[in-house]
N, C-alpha and C positions, 0 to 999 in steps of 0.2 A: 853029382853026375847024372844021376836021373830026371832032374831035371830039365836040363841042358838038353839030351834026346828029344823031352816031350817040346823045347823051343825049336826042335832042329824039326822036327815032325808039324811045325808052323801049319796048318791046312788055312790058316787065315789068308796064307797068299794064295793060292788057288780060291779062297772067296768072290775077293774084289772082280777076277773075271767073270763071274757069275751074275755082278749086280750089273757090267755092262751090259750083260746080253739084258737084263730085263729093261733096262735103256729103253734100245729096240722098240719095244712092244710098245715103252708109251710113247713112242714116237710116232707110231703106227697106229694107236688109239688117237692122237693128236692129228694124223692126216685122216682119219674118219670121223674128227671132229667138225671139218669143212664142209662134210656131205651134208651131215645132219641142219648146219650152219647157215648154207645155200637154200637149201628148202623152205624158209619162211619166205624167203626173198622172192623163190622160184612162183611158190603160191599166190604172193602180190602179181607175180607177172603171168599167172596160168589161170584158163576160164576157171578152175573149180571156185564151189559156190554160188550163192542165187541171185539171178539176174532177172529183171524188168525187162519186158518186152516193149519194142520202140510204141507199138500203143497203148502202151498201159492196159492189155489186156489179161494179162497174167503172166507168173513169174515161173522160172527154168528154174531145178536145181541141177546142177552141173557136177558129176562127181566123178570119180575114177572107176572103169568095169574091165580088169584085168592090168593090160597095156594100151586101152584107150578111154576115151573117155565118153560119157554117157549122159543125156539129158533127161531129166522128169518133169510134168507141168506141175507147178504147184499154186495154188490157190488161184485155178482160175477159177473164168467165171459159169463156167462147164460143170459137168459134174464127173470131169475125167479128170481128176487130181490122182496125179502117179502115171498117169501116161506116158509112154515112152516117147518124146519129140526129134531128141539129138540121138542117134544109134550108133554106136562102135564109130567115133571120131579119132581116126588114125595121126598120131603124133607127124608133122611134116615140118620142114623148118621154116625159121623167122615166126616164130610163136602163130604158125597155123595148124589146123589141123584139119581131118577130110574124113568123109563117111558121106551118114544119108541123114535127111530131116523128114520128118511126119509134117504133113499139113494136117492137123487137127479135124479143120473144117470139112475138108474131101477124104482123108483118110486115106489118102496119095501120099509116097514114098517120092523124096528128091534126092539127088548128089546135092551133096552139102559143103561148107565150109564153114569156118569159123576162125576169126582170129581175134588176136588181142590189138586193141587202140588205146597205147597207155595202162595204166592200173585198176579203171570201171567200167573202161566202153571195151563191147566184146561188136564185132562187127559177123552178123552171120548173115548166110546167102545159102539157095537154093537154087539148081539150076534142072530143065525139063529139057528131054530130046540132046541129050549131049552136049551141053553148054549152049544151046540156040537161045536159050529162052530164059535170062535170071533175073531172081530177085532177090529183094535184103532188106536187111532190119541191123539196127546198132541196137544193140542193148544197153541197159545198165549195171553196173554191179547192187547188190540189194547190202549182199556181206558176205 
């Protein structure tokens, strides 16, 4: 008879609801597996990364400063390697993005843009007096 209690005292059925709920969670590990998943894809289609300037004058690192994104020279032919060219590039849609650009040469601040053409051409522009006056360069992607 005593044992018959400890079958009736079964806690095994109250188990199995326990393993639904941890169900759940990797279901929920599984829909934050998309995010992480997206992201290689996102990065083929986002400027970050070092791009060629359309004269082969020297190369942009491109990389994330907060919630936007940030340009540096790198190896040009200058002896400003780390200078800041692309500055706080504000996320906008259809893979653009907006801020200011450095002209190296004048050391003149523009409104900027930049967008993606495809997976290696990044097309940036600068514009002077409010949009009267632009201009642009396509880059390359370098990697």
């Amino acid at each position: 008879p005593p044992p018959a209690p400890t079958v009736a005292a079964a806690p095994p059925a109250p188990s199995p609801p326990p393993a639904p709920a941890p169900a759940p969670a990797p279901v929920q590990a599984a829909a934050a597996t998309p995010a992480p998943a997206t992201a290689p894809t996102r990065d083929l289609n986002s400027p970050l990364g070092v791009w060629l300037t359309e004269e082969k004058e020297g190369k942009v690192r491109i990389e994330q400063c907060g919630t936007n994104l940030c340009g540096y020279s790198v190896d040009s032919k200058s002896n400003q390697n780390g200078e800041q060219v692309l500055i706080n590039m504000k996320p906008g849609k259809d893979q653009k993005w907006s801020g200011r650009i450095l002209d190296p040469n004048s050391g003149s601040t523009y409104d900027s843009t930049i967008a993606m053409k495809g997976t290696d051409r990044l097309r940036v522009q600068g514009c002077a007096f409010g949009g009267m006056f632009c201009g642009g360069q396509t880059w390359t992607r370098v990697n």
